[in-house]
VOPABA-153057 format. One record per atom (N, C-alpha, C): y, z, x; residue in three letters. Coordinates in steps of 0.001 Angstrom, whole numbers, plus 500000, padded with zeros to 6 digits. Atoms other than C-alpha are relative to their C-alpha. Layout:
% VOPABA-153057
YZXALA
...
% end
This chain:
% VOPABA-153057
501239499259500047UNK
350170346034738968UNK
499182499641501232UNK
500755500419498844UNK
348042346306742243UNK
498197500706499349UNK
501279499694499760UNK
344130347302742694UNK
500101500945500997UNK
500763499031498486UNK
342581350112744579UNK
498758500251499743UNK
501531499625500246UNK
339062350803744986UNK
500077501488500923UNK
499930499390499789UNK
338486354187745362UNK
498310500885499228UNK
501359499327500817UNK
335267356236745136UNK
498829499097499591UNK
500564501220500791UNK
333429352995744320UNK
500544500068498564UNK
499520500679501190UNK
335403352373741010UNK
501243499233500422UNK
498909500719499746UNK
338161349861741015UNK
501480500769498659UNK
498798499035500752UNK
341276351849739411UNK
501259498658500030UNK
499107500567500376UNK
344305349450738057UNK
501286501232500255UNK
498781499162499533UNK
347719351125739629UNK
501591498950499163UNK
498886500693500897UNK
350792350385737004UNK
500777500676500383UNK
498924499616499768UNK
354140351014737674UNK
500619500638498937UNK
499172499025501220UNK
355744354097735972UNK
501770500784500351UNK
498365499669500088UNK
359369354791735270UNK
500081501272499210UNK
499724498821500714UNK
360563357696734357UNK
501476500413499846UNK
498669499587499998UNK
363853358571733126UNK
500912500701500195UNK
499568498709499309UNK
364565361715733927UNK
498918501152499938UNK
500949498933499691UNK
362698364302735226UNK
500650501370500181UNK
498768499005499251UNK
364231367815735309UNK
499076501645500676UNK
500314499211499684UNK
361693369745736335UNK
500058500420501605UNK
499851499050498392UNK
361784370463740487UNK
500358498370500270UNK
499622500463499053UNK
363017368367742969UNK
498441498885500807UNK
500871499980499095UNK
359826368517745005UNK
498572499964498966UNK
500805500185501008UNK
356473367198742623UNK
499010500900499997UNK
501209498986500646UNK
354104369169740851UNK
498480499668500383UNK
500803500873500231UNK
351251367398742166UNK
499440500757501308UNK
500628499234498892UNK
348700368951744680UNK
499216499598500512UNK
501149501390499213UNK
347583366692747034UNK
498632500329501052UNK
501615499318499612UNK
343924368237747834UNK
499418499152500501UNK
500904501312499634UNK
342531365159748820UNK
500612498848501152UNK
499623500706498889UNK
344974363966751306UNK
500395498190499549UNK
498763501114500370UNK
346603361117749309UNK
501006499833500902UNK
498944500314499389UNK
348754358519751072UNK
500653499074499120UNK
499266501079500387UNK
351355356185750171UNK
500374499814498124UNK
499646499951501387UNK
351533354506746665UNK
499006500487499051UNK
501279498682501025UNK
348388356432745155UNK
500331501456500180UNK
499368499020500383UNK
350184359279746207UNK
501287500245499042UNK
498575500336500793UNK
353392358423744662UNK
499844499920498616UNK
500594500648501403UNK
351331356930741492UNK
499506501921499428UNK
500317498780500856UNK
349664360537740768UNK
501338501139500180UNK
499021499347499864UNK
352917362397741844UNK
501222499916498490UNK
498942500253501321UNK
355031360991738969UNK
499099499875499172UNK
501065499556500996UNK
351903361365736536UNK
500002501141499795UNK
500157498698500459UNK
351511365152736951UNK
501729499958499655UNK
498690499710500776UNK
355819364983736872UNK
500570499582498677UNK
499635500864501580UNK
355790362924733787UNK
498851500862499112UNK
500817499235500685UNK
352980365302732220UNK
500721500937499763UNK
499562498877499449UNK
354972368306733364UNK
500890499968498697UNK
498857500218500272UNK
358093366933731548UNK
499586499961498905UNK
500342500275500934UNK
356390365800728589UNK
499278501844499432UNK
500098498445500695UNK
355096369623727809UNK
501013500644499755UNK
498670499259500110UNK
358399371268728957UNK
500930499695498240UNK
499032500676500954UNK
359906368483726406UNK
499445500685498427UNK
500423499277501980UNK
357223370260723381UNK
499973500748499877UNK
499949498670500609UNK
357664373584723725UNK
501870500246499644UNK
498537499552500557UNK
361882372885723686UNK
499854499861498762UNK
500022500421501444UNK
360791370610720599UNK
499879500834498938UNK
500797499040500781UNK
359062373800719044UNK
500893501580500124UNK
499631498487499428UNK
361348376800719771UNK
499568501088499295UNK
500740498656501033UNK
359685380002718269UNK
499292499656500045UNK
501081500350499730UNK
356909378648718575UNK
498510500313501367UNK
500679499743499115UNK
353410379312720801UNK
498764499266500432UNK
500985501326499501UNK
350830377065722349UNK
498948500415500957UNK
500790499493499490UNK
347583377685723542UNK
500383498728501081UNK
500177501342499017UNK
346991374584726865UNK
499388499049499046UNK
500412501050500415UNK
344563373001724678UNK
500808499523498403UNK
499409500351500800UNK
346571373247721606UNK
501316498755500439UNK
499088500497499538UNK
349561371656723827UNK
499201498592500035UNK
500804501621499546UNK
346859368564725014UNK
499731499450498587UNK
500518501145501132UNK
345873367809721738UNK
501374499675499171UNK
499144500513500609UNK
349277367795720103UNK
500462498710501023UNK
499392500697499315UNK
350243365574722990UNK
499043498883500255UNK
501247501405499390UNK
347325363128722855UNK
499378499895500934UNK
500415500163498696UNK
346123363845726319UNK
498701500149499200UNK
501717500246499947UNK
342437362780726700UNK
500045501373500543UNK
500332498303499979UNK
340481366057726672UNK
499740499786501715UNK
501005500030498873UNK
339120365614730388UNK
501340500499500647UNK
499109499880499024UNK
343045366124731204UNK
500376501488499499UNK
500012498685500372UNK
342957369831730242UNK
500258501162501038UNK
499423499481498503UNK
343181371083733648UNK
501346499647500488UNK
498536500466499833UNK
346378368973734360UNK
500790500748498855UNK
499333499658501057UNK
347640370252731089UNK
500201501866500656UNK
500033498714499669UNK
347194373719732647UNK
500938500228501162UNK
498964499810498571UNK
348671373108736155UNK
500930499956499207UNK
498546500254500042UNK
351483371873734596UNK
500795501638499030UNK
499749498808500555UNK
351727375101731930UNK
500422501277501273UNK
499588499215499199UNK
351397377128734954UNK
501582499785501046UNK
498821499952499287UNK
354048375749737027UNK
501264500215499070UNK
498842500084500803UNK
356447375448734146UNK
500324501599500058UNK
499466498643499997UNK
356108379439733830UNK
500231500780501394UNK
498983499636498660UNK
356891379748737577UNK
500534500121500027UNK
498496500315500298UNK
359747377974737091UNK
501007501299498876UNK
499116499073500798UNK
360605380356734389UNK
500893498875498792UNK
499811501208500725UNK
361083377500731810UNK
498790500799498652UNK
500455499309501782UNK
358259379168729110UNK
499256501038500741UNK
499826498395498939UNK
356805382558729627UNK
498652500165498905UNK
501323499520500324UNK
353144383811728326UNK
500344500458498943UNK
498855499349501202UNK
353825385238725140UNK
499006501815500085UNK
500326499022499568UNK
350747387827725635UNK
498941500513498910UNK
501005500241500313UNK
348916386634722705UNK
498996499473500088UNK
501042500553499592UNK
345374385345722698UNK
499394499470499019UNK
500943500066500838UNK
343188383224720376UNK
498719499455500453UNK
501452500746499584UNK
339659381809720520UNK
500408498547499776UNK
499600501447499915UNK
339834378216721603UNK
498474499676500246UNK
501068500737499127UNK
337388375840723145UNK
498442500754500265UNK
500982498736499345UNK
333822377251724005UNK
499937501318499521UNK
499920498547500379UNK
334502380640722015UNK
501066501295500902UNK
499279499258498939UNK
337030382019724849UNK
501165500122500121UNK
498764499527500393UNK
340082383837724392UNK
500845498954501193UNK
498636500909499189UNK
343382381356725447UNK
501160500705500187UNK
498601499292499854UNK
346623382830726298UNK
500792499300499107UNK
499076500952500818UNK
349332381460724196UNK
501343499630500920UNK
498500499702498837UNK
353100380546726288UNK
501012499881498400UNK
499034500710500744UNK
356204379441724419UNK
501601499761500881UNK
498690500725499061UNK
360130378002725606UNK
500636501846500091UNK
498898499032500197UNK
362372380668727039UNK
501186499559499324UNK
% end
């Protein structure tokens, strides 16, 4: 475990393993901020280990449909990661891995959600 201070907060950097990843090659992770080194590396296999971990609940669920925030809360993600929960929804239906379904319910705030589910 190292230290980084960043932003004025001191952030704890843990080493994450991941066992297999099968989503791309090339990480899901969108480095807006000009990340170097092992804080890039550290959030790179975070959004790919997020990524993987959705892909892994909509195989879990087949027939099944998932709003983003329905996906975050079955998956325990802290609410604040709701946006990540989204990138990653979106790239997955890039990929062509789950596909919009084209329904909508009221979520969050009163505002219609899309639903996806696994191809």
């Amino acid at each position: 475990m190292t230290s980084q201070l960043e932003f004025g907060y001191l952030f704890e950097i843990h080493s994450v393993e991941i066992q297999s990843v099968e989503v791309k090659t090339d990480s899901h992770y969108y480095n807006t901020t000009g990340l170097t080194g092992r804080i890039l590396k550290d959030r790179q296999l975070r959004a790919d280990s997020m990524t993987q971990k959705i892909l892994d609940f909509f195989r879990d669920h087949p027939g099944k449909s998932y709003t983003a925030h329905a996906v975050r809360r079955k998956l325990n993600f802290n609410p604040f990661q709701i946006t990540s929960a989204r990138r990653a929804i979106t790239n997955l239906t890039d990929d062509g891995r789950i596909r919009m379904t084209g329904e909508k319910v009221i979520e969050c705030q009163g505002e219609p959600n899309n639903k996806w589910t696994v191809i």
